[in-house]
C-alpha positions in Angstrom: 0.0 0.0 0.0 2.7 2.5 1.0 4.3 1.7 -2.3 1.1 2.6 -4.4 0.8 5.5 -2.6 4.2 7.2 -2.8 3.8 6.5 -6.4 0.2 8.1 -6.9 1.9 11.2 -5.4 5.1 11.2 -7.5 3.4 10.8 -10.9 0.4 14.2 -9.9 4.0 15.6 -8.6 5.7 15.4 -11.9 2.4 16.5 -13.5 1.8 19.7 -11.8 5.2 20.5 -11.3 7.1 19.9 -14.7 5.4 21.9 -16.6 5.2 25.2 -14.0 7.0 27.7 -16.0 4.7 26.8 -19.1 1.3 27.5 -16.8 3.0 30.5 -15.0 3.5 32.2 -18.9 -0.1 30.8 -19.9 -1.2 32.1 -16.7 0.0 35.8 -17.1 -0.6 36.1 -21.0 -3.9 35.2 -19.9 -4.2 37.4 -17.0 -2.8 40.5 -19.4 -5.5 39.6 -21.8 -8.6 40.0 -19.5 -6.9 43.5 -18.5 -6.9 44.5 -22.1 -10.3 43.6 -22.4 -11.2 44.9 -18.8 -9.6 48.3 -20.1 -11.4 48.5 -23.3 -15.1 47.8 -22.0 -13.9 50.4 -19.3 -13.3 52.7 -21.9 -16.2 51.6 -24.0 -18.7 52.4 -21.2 -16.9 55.6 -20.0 -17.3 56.8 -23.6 -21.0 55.9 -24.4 -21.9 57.1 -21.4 
């Protein structure tokens, strides 16, 4: 049992933390896109109204 365990663990280990530096990027070109679009409806409501 111990066995199983320890390797349930290292395989969602190598998952999450392999590719890290390829979900932080995806992560902030994502973030930096829903402040774009924050912006522009911003801008789009301040200017209709």
């Amino acid at each position: 049992m111990k066995t199983q365990t320890a390797q349930k663990i290292s395989t969602w280990d190598t998952m999450v933390h392999a590719p890290f530096k390829k979900v932080v990027t995806f992560d902030l070109i994502c973030m930096g896109l829903g402040i774009m679009m924050g912006i522009g409806i911003g801008a789009y409501l301040v200017a209709g109204a």
